[in-house]
N, C-alpha and C positions, 0 to 999 in steps of 0.2 A: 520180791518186787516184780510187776509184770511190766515191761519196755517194750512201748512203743516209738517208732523212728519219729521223731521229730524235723519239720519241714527244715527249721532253721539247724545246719550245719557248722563244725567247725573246722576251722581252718588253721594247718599248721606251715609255719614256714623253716626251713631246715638250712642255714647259709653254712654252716659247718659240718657233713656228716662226715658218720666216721662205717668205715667195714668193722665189725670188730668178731676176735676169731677168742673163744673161750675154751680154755685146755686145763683138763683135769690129772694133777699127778699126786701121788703118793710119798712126804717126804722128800719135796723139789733139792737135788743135790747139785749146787753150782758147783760147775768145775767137768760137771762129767755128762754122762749120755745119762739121757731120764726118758721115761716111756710112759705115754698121757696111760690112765687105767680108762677111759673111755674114748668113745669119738668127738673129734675136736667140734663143735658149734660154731657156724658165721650165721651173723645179725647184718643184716642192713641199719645201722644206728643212727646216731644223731637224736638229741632232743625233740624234737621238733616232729621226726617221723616216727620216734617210738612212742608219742603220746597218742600219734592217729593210728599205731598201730593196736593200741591198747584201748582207743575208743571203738573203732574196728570189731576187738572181742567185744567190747560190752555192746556189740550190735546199733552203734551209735554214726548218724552220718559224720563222715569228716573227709576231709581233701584236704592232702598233703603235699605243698609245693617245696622240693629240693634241689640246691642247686649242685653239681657233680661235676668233677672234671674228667678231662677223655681221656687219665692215662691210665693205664690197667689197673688200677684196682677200683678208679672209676666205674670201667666197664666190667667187672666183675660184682660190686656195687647196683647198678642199674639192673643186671641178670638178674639179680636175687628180688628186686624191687618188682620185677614182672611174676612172682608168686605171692604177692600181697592182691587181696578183693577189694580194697576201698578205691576211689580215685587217686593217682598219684601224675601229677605234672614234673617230672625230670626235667631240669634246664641244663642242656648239655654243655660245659664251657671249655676254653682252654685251662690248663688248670691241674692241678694233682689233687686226689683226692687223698685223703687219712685216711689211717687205719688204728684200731687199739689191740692189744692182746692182751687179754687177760688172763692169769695163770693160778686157778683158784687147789692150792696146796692141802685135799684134805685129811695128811697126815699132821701136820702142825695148823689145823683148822684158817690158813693165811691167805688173802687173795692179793697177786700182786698185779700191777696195771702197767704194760707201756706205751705210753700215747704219743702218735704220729704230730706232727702240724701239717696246716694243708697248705699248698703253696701255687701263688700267680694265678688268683682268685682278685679278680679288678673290680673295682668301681661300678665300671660299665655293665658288669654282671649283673647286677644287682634291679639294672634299670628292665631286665627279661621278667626279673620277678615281681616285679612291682605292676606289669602290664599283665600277668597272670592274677596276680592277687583283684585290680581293677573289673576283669574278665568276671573271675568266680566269685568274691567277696559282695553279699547281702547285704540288706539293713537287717538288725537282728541276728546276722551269724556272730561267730566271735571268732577273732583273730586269732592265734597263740604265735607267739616271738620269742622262739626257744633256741638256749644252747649261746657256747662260745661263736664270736665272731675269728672267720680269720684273721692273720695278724695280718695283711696285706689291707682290708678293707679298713675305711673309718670307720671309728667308734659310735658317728653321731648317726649310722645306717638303721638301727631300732627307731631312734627320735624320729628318724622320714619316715617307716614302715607305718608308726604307730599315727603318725598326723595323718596318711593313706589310709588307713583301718577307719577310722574316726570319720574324716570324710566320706564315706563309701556307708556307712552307719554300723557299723560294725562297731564291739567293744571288742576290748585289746585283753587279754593276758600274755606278760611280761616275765620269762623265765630267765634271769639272766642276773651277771653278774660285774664288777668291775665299771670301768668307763663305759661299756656301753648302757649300763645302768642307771651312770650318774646323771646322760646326758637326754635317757627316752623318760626318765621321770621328769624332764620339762614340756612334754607333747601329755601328762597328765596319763598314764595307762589306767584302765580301771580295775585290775588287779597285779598285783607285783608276789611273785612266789619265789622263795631266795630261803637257801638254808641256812644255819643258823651259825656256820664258820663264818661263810661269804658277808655277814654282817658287821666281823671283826674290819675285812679288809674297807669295805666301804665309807665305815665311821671311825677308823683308824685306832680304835680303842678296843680293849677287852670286854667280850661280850661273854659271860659267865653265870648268870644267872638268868632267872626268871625276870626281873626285875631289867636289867641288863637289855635282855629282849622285847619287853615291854617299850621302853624306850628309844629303842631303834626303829620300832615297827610303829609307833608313833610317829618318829621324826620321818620316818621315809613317808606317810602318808602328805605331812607337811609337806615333805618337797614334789606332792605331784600325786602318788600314789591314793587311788579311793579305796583300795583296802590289800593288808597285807597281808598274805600266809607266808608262815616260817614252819622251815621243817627241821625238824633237830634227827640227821639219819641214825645215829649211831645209839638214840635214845629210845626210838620209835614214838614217839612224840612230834606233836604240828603245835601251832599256835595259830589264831585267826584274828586279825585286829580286823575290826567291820563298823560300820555306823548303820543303827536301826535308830531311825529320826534322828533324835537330839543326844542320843546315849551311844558310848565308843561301849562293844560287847568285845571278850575276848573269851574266844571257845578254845579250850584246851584239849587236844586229846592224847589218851596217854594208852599203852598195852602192851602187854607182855613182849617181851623180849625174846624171839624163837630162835635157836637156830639158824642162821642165813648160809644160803647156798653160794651166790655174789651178790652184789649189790648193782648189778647192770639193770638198768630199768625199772629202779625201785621208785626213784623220784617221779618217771615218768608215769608211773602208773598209779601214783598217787593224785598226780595234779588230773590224768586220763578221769580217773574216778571224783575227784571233785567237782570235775566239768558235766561229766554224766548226772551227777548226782543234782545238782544245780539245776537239769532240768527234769528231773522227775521227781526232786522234795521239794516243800516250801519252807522248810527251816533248817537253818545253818548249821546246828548240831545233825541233822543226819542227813547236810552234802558232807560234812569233816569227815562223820562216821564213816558212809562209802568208801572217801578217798582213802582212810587213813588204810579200810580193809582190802582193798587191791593193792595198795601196798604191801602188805601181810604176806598174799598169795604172792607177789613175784618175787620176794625176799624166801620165798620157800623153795625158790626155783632156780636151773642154772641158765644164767645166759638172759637174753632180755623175752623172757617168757611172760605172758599177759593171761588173764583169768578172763573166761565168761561170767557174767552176771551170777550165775548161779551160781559157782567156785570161789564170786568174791562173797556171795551173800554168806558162806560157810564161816567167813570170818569176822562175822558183823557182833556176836558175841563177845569176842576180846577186848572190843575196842569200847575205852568209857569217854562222855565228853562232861567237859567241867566248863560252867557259865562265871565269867565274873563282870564285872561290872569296872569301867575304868573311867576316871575323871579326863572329859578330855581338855580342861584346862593345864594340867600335870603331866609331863613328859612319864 
């Protein structure tokens, strides 16, 4: 594939990130002293800024707005974000920022996760990022709305984001889950990407099947949504629910099951690669294929490690996409 920069950039906003620090041991023995067999990895993370870090490798414009708080790991946070090439707008606030650590066990092949919350993240914060996004945000760019909200903010902060996107002419992609999900599929996003647990909790039922999924990714379009991708992580499988004219198309894609190093940056480099992909194909089975294969490559990888183009193209082989056709009078 030969990529050229395209004028229209995308835009990530990041209102939850996290530091996250990846330690590799041998045989994790609680109870006693353990010794990592390599050197520990920190990630500047967050949804939101791992996907511009992943558009970033795939030499794609993007500009990443995140908001951080000033207590030390904040500003150990912000340090590491001054070794990233793309544009990055840091909103400095009062505030603490998160952390994650991840402890990936490759004697018993196990990766274990502890996740910070982030805390006395206001309202008012929100309103820094909103006059950045006004600032940067094109007609023609597209927004990304990724990642957990802090618990201290409303829920209905996606819903303003994405009515702001929308006006400014921008289209919205929506990674997210829970109430803030329930509330920004009434400002209509134009894509909604949500895996395929996070379905169970939103529709409050078991979500188990193909079929199952079908009609989730369905009913979320009803409520707002112009098209849904579901990722199923543990299966290596996506779903695409889309309207081409008058026909609901569901692309499936499905590949082999390799190996995984962690699972840190795997979603983000799927949706990174879908959005690439979007604008260099003109058909939906190979933006899925791209994304599904930068998924591939950072599931091979430790920590939130992203592929160049040509690392993902190496993966574009494993990945099969399957067309079906779905009544869209029938949930």
């Amino acid at each position: 594939m030969t990529n050229q920069k395209s004028d229209k950039k995308i835009i990530t906003i990041t209102l939850n990130p996290s530091l996250d620090r990846t330690l590799i041991v041998q045989f994790l023995n609680l109870g006693y002293q353990n010794y990592a067999t390599e050197h520990s990895r920190l990630d500047p993370a967050g949804t939101g800024l791992n996907i511009s870090r992943a558009l970033d490798k795939l030499d794609f414009n993007t500009h990443a707005i995140v908001l951080i708080g000033k207590d030390a790991t904040g500003r150990a946070y912000q340090s590491l974000l001054h070794e990233e090439k793309f544009p990055v707008s840091a909103v400095s606030v009062e505030g603490e920022t998160r952390s994650n650590t991840i402890l990936l066990d490759t004697g018993s092949n196990q990766e274990t996760q502890i996740t910070e919350t982030a805390g006395n993240i206001i309202q008012h914060d929100v309103h820094l990022v909103v006059e950045l996004l006004r600032e940067y945000a094109k007609k023609g760019d597209t927004v990304v709305l990724a990642g957990t909200l802090p618990n201290s903010l409303s829920p209905d902060v996606y819903q303003w984001l994405t009515h702001e996107s929308h006006a400014l002419g921008a289209e919205v992609f929506l990674v997210t889950s829970g109430k803030p999900l329930e509330m920004a599929l009434q400002a209509e996003p134009d894509m909604v990407i949500i895996q395929n647990q996070e379905l169970e909790s939103h529709f409050n039922i078991p979500v188990r099947d193909y079929a199952d999924v079908i009609q989730c990714a369905h009913q979320l379009r009803e409520e707002g949504a112009s098209q849904v991708l579901v990722s199923f992580p543990d299966e290596a499988k996506s779903l695409l629910l889309s309207e081409e004219g008058h026909k609901l198309v569901v692309f499936k894609e499905t590949s082999e099951l390799r190996p995984q190093a962690t699972t840190s940056g795997v979603l983000e480099a799927f949706v990174a690669g879908f959005l690439m992909g979007s604008y260099q194909f003109e058909s939906l089975p190979e933006i899925l294929e791209f994304g599904a294969a930068a998924a591939m490559y950072t599931a091979s990888q430790v920590g939130s490690e992203f592929g160049e183009a040509a690392e993902v193209e190496e993966y574009l082989p494993e990945v099969n996409i399957e067309e079906d056709e779905v009544n869209p009078s029938t949930p």
